[in-house]
C-alpha positions as CSV (number, residue, x, y, z in Angstrom):
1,X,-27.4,-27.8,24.5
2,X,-31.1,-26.4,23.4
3,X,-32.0,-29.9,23.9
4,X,-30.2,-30.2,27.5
5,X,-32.3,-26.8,28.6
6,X,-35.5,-28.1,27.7
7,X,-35.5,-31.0,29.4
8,X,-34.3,-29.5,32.6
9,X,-36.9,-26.4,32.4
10,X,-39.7,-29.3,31.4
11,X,-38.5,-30.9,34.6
12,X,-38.7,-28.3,37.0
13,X,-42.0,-27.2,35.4
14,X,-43.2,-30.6,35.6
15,X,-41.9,-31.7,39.1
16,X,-44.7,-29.6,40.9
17,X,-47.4,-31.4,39.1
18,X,-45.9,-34.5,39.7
19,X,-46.2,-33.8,43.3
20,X,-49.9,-32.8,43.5
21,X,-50.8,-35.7,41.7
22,X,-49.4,-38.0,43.6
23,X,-52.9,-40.1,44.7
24,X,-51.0,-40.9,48.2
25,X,-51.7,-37.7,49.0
26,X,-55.3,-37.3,48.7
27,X,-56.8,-39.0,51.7
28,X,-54.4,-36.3,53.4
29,X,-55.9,-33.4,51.9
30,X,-59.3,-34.4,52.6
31,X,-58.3,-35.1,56.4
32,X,-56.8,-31.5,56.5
33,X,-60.0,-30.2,55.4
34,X,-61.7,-31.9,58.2
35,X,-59.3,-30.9,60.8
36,X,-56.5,-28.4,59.7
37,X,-53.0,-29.8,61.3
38,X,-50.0,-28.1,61.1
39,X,-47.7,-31.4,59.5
40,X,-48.7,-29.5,56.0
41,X,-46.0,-27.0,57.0
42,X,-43.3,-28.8,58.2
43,X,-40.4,-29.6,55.4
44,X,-39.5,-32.7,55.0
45,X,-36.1,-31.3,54.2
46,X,-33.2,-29.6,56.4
47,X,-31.6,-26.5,55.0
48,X,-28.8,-26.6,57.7
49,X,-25.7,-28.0,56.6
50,X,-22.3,-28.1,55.6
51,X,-21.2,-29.4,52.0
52,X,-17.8,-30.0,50.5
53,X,-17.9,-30.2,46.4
54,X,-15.8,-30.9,43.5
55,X,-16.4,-29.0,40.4
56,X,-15.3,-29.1,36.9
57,X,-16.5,-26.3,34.4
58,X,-16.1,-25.0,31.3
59,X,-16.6,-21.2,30.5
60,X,-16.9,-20.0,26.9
61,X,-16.0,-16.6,28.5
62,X,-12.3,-17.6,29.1
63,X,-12.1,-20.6,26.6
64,X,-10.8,-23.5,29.1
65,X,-12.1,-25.5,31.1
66,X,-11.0,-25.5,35.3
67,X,-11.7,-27.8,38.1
68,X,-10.9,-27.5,42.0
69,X,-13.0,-28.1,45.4
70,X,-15.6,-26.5,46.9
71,X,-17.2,-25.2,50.6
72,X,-20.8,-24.1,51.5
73,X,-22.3,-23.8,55.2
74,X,-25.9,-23.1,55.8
75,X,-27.9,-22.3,58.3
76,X,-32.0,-22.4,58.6
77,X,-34.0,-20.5,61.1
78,X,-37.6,-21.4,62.3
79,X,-39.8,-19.6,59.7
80,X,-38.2,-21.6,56.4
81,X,-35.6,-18.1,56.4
82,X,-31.6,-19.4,56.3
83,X,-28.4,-17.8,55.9
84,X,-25.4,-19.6,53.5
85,X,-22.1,-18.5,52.5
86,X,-19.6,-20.3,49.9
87,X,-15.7,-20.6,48.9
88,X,-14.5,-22.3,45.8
89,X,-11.5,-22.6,44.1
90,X,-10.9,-24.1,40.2
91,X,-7.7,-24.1,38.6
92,X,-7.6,-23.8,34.9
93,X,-6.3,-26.1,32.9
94,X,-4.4,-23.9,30.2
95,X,-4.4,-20.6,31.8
96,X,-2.2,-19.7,34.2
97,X,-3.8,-19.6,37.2
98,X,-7.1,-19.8,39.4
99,X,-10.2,-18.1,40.4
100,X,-11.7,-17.9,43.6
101,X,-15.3,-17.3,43.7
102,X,-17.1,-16.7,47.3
103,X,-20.7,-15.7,48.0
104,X,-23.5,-14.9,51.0
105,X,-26.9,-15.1,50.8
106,X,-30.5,-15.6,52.1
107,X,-33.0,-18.4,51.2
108,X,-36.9,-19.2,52.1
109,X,-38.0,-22.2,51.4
110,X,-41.2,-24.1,52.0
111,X,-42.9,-27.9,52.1
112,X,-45.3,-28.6,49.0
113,X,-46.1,-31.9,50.2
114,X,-44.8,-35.0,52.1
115,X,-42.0,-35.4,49.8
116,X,-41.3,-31.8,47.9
117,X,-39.9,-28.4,49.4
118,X,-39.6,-25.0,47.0
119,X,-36.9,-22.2,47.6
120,X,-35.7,-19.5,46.9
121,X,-32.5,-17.5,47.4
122,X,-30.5,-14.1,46.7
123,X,-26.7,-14.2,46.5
124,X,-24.2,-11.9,46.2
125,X,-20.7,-13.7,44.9
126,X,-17.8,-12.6,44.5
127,X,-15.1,-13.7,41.5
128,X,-11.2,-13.0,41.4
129,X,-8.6,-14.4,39.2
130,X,-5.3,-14.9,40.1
131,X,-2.7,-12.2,39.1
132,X,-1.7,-14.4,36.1
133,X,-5.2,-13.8,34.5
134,X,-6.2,-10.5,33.7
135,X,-4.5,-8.9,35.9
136,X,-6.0,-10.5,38.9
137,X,-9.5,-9.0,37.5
138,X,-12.8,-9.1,40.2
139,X,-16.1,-9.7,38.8
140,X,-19.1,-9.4,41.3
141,X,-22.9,-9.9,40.5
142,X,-25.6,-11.1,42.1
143,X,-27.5,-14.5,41.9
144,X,-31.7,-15.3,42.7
145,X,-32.1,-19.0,42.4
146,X,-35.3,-21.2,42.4
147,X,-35.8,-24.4,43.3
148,X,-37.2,-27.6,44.4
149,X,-36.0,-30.2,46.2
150,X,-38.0,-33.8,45.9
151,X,-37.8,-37.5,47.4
152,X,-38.0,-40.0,44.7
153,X,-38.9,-43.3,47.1
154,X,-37.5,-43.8,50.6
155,X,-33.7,-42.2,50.1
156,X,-33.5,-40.8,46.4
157,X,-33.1,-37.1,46.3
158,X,-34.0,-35.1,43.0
159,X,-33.2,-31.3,43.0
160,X,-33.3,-29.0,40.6
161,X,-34.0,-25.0,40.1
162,X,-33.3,-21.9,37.8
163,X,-31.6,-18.8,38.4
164,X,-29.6,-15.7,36.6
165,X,-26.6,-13.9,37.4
166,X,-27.3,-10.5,37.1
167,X,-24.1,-7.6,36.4
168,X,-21.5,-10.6,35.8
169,X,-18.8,-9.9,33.7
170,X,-16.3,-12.7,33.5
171,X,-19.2,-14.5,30.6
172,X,-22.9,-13.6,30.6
173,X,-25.1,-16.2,32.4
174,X,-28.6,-14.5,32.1
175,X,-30.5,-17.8,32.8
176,X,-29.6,-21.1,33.8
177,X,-30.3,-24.4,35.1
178,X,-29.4,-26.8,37.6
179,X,-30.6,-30.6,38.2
180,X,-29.3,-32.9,40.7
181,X,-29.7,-36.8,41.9
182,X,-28.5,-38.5,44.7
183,X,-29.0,-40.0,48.1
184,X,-30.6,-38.2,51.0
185,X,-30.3,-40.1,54.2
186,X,-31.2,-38.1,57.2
187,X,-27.7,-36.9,58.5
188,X,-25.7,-37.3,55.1
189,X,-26.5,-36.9,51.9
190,X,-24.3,-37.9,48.2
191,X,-25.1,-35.5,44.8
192,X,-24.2,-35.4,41.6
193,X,-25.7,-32.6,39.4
194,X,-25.3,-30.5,36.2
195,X,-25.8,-27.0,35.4
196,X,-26.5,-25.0,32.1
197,X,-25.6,-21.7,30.9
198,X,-24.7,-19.5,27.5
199,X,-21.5,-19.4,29.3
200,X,-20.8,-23.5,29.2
201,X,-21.6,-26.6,31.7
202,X,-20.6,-27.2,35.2
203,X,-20.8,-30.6,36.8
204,X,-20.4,-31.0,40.7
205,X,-20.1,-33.8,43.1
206,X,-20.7,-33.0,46.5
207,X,-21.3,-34.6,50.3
208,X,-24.0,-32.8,52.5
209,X,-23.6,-33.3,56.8
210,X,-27.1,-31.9,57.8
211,X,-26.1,-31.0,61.3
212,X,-29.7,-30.2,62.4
């Protein structure tokens, strides 16, 4: 797992570099400095949509690992500011029962280049077990995630970002990463992506409708 993290920290510190040396770029940045435009500022990306998602994890916290589906709406203002909220739901596989975690938050993001867009985001989530588990235990904590988001030729979509849960209780998750590939095209978008913990892995699938 050491491995795994340093690779995906590498990545994301990497990924930024990778854009500023791109050489298609410079004959842009020398026009800008000739006569400032505003097309520096506009992302490339839309952070309005609605995703569905299936998730499979495993948490070292409750020793099994649980699966289920997945919904997140979001919804970006002019100014790179947008709102999101979530819902999941993963049954375990040996315990007996479920959890339900649900979240709202509030991102910024904004374009690097032609092809790369950084965020950042504050969550508050919520996490209840069913009654089976615990006693139907809640665990709420908050979340800051950052990110970038990057086109890899004409369609190809690499994300990837770190964040901590801070106050969580059901398994500590201090720091983490996340890294996703997939196709990006326009109105519709297909991932697949990983994430990292000292709690376990998570792996999720999930179709984006960019409405705007």
């Amino acid at each position: 797992m050491r491995m795994i993290r340093v690779l995906l920290t590498s990545l994301l510190v990497l990924a930024p570099l990778a854009a500023h040396a791109n050489p298609q770029y410079q004959p842009m940045q020398e026009q800008s400095m000739q006569a400032p435009q505003a097309q520096s500022s506009q992302d490339v990306f839309s952070y309005s949509y609605l995703q569905v998602s299936r998730l499979s994890e495993h948490s070292d916290f409750f020793n099994d690992r649980s699966a289920g589906n997945g919904l997140k709406f979001a919804y970006g203002f002019a100014g790179g500011v947008y709102l999101f909220g979530q819902w999941n739901q993963l049954d375990f596989a040996t315990l007996p029962g479920h959890q339900v975690v649900t979240g709202v938050g509030i991102g910024a993001h904004q374009a690097y280049s032609q092809t790369t867009s950084f965020f950042i985001s504050l969550e508050y989530l919520h996490d209840r077990l069913s009654s089976g588990i615990l006693n139907g235990a809640m665990d709420k904590y908050w979340r800051v995630d950052y990110g970038f988001r990057r086109h890899i030729g004409s369609i190809v979509e690499l994300d990837g970002s770190i964040f901590t849960d801070r106050n969580a209780n059901f398994g500590a998750r201090p720091f983490g990463e996340h890294l996703g590939i997939g196709f990006n095209m326009t109105r519709f978008g297909i991932m697949l992506a990983g994430e990292h913990t000292a709690d376990g892995n998570r792996i999720e699938a999930y179709l984006n409708w960019y409405y705007k």
